[in-house]
C-alpha positions as CSV (number, residue, x, y, z in Angstrom):
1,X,0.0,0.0,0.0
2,X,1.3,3.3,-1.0
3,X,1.7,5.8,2.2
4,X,3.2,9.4,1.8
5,X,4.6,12.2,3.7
6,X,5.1,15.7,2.8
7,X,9.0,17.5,2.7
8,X,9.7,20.6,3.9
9,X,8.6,22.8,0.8
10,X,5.3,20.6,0.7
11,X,6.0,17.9,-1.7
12,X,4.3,14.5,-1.5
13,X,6.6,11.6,-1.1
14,X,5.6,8.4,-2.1
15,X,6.2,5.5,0.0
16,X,5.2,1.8,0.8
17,X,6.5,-0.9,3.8
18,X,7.1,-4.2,3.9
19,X,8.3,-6.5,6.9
20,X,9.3,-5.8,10.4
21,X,12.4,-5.4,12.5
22,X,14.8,-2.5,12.2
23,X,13.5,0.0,9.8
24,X,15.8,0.1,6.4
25,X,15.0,2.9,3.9
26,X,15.8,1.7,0.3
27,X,16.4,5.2,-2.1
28,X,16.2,4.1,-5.9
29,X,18.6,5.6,-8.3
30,X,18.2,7.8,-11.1
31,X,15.5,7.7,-13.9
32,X,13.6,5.2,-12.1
33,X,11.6,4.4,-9.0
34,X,10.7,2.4,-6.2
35,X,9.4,-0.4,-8.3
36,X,13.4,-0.9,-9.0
37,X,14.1,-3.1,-5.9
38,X,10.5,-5.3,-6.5
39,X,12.9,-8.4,-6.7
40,X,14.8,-7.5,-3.8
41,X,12.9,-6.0,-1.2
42,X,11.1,-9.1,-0.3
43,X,14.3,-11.1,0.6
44,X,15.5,-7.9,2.6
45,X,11.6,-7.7,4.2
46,X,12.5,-10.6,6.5
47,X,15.2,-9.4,8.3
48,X,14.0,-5.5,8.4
49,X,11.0,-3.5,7.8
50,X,11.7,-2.5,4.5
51,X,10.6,1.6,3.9
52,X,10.9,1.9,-0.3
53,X,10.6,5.1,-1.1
54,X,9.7,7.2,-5.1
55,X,12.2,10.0,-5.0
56,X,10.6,13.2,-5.9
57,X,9.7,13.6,-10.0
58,X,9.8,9.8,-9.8
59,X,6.8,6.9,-9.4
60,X,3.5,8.7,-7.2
61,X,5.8,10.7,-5.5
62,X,5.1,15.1,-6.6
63,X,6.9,16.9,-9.1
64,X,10.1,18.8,-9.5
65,X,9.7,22.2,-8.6
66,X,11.6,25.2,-11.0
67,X,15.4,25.2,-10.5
68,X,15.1,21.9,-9.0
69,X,18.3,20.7,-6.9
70,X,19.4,17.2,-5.4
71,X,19.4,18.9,-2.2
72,X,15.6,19.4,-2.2
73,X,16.5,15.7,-2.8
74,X,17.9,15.1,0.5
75,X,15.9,17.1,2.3
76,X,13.0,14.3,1.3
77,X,14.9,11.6,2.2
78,X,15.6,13.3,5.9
79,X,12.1,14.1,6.3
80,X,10.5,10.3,5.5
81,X,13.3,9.1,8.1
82,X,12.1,11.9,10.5
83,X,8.6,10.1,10.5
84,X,10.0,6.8,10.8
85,X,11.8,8.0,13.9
86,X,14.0,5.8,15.0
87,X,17.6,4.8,14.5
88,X,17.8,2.9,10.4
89,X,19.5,1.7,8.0
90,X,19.8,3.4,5.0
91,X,20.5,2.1,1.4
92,X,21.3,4.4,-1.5
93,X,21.8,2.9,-5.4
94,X,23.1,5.5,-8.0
95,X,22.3,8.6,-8.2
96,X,19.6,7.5,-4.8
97,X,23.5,6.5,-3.3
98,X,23.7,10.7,-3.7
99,X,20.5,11.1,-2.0
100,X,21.1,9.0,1.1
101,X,24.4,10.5,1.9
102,X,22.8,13.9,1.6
103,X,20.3,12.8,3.8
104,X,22.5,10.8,6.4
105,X,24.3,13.8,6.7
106,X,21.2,16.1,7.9
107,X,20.4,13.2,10.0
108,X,23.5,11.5,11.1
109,X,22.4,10.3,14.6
110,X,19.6,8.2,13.2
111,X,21.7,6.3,10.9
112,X,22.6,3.2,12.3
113,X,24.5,1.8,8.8
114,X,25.1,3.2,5.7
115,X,25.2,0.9,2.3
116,X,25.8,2.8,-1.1
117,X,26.0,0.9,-4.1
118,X,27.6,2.6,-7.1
119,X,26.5,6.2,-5.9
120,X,26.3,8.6,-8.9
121,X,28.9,10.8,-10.1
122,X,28.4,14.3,-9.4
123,X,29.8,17.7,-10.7
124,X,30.2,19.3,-14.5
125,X,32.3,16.2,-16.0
126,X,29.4,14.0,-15.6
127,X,27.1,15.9,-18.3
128,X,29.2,16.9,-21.3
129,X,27.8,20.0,-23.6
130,X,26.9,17.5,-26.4
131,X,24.8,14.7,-24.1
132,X,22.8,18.2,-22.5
133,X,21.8,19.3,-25.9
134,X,20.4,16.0,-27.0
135,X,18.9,15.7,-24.0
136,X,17.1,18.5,-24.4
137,X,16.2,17.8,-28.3
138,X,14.6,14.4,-26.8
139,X,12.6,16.5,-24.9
140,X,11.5,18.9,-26.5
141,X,10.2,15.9,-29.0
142,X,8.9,13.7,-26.0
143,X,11.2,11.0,-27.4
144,X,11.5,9.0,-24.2
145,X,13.1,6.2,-26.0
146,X,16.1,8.7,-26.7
147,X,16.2,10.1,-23.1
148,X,16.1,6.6,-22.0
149,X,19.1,5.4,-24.3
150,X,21.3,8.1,-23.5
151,X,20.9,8.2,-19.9
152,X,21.5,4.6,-19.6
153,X,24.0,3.7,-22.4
154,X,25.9,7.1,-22.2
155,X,25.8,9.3,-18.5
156,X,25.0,6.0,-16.9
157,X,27.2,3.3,-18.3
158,X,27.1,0.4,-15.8
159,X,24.7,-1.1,-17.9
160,X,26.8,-2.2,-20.5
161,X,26.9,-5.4,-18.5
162,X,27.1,-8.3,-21.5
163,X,25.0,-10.0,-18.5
164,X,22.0,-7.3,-19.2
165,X,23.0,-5.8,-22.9
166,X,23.0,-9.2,-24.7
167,X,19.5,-10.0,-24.2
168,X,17.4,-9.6,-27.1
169,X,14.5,-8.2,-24.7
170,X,16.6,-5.3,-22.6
171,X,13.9,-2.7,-24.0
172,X,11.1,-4.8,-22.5
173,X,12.7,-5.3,-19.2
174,X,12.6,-3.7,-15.5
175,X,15.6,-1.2,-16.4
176,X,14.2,0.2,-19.5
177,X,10.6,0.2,-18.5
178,X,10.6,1.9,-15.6
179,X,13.1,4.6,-16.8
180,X,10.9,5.0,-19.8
181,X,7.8,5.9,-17.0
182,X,10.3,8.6,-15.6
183,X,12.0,9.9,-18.6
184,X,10.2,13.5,-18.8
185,X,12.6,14.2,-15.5
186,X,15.8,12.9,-17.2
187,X,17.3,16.1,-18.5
188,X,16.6,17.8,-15.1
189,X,17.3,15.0,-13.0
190,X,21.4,15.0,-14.2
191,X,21.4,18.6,-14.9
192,X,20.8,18.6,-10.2
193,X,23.8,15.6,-10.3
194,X,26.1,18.0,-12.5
195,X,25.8,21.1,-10.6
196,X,25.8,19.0,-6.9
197,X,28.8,19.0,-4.5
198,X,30.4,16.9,-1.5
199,X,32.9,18.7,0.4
200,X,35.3,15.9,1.6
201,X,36.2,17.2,5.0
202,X,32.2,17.4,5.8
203,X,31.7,14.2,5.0
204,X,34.9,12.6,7.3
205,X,33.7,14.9,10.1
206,X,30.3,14.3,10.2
207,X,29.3,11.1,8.7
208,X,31.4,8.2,11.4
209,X,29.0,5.6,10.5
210,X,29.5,2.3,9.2
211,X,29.7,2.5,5.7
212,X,29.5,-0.4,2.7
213,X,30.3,0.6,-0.8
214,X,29.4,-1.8,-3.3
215,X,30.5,-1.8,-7.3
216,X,30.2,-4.3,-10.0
217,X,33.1,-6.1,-11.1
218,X,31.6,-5.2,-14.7
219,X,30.8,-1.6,-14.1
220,X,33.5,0.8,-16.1
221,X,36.0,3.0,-13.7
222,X,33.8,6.0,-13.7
223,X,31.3,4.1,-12.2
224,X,33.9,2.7,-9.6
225,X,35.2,6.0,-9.1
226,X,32.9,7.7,-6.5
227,X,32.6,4.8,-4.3
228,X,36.6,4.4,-4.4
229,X,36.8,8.3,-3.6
230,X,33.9,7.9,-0.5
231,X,36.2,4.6,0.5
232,X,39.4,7.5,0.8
233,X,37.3,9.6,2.6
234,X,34.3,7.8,5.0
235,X,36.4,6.8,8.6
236,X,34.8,4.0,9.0
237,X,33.8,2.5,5.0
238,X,35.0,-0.6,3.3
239,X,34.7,-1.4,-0.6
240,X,33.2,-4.7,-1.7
241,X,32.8,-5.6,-5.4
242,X,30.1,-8.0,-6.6
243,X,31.4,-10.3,-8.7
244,X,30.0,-10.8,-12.4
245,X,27.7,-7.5,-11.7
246,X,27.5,-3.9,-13.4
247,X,25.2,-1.6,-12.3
248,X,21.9,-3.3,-11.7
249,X,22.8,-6.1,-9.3
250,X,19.3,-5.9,-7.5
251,X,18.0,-7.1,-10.9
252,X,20.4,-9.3,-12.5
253,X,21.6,-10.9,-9.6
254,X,19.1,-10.1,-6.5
255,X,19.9,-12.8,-4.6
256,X,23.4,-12.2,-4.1
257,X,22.4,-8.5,-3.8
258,X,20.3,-9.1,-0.7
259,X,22.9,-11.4,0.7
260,X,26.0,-9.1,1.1
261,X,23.4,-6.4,2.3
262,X,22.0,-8.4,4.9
263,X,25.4,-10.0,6.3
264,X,27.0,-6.6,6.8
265,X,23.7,-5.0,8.5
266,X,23.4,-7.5,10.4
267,X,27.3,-8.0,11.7
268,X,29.5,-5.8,13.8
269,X,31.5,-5.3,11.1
270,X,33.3,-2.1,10.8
């Protein structure tokens, strides 16, 4: 059943629960929405109550507002764990990897673990001059298909798993579809990634939680890169790579997924 709160500046924020136990708020990645963990949520709903959450501009969750930023972003995130309201785990993918941090960081003394897998690149590099204008062309003509390919096959990446790419039905499956119900927000969506910042020094002062970063063995560096960087940088972070995976390990492999995600919540580790 789909619940909402309302964030701050009065958006409604789509939500739905599963399971019991600890609470652990899942944050979906870019282009897409909650319906992204469907395979996974149910093996992680019996060791946790599972909060899955439709980031703004995404799945039944309200629009972007003008001059939308992924720090209206976080504040969303810190507001649905403000109603949960008690210590949580918290799981960001992608660009939702962004998200959670931000959030974790308005909210630090709730967080109880932190597990970002593949969190998005973020600053100028990430969106060159050439990807923004097509991106814009694509919308301007509603082409979704277009938005879709280049977000996923160009800014994205990951996805050039043989383990996804190969199959003759990748524009019928869960990747593609539900990015294709999202697409209007693309241009807008890594136009908030390129112009968002960490500062390093914040983050290593503020954020000494237990930390897992996961990558795919498969994913290309750039996709590697922030979660090496957060490794340099989080106190108390280790990196674990999934072997065989790219970027959509929830989906292509969901039961190895759920498996290193429970074992490290559920461990003293780190």
């Amino acid at each position: 059943m789909t619940e909402f709160i309302t964030s701050p500046d009065g958006t409604p924020i789509a939500f739905e629960r599963r399971g019991g136990g600890i609470p652990l708020l899942l944050v979906h990645g870019g282009f897409v929405d909650r319906s992204i963990w469907q395979q996974v949520a149910p093996l992680l709903a019996q060791h946790f109550a599972v909060f899955a959450m439709d980031r703004r501009g995404h799945g039944q969750s309200g629009p972007y507002l003008p001059g939308h930023t992924l720090e209206a972003e976080y504040a969303d995130a810190a507001a649905l764990m403000a109603s949960i309201g008690e210590p949580l785990y918290l799981l960001g993918y992608s660009a939702g990897g962004s998200v959670a941090l931000g959030a974790a960081l308005m909210r630090p003394q709730q967080v109880r673990k932190l597990v970002l897998y593949e969190p998005a690149r973020l600053g100028p590099g990430m969106l060159p001059d050439g990807v923004r204008q097509r991106l814009q062309a694509g919308l301007a003509a509603r082409d979704w298909n277009t938005l879709v390919r280049i977000a996923l096959m160009e800014v994205v990446g990951g996805v050039r798993n043989p383990r996804i790419q190969v199959r003759q039905d990748f524009r019928r499956g869960l990747l593609w579809q539900t990015a294709l119900r999202n697409a209007s927000v693309i241009p807008a969506e890594l136009e908030s990634l390129a112009a968002a910042r960490y500062d390093p020094e914040v983050l290593r002062q503020a954020l000494d939680i237990p930390t897992l970063l996961l990558v795919g063995s498969q994913s290309p560096p750039s996709n590697r890169q922030p979660a090496e960087t957060l490794r340099a940088t989080l106190p108390r972070s280790r990196l674990e790579v999934l072997p065989g995976q790219g970027h959509g390990a929830m989906f292509t492999a969901p039961e190895l997924f759920a498996e290193r995600v429970i074992e490290f919540l559920t461990s003293d580790e780190l």
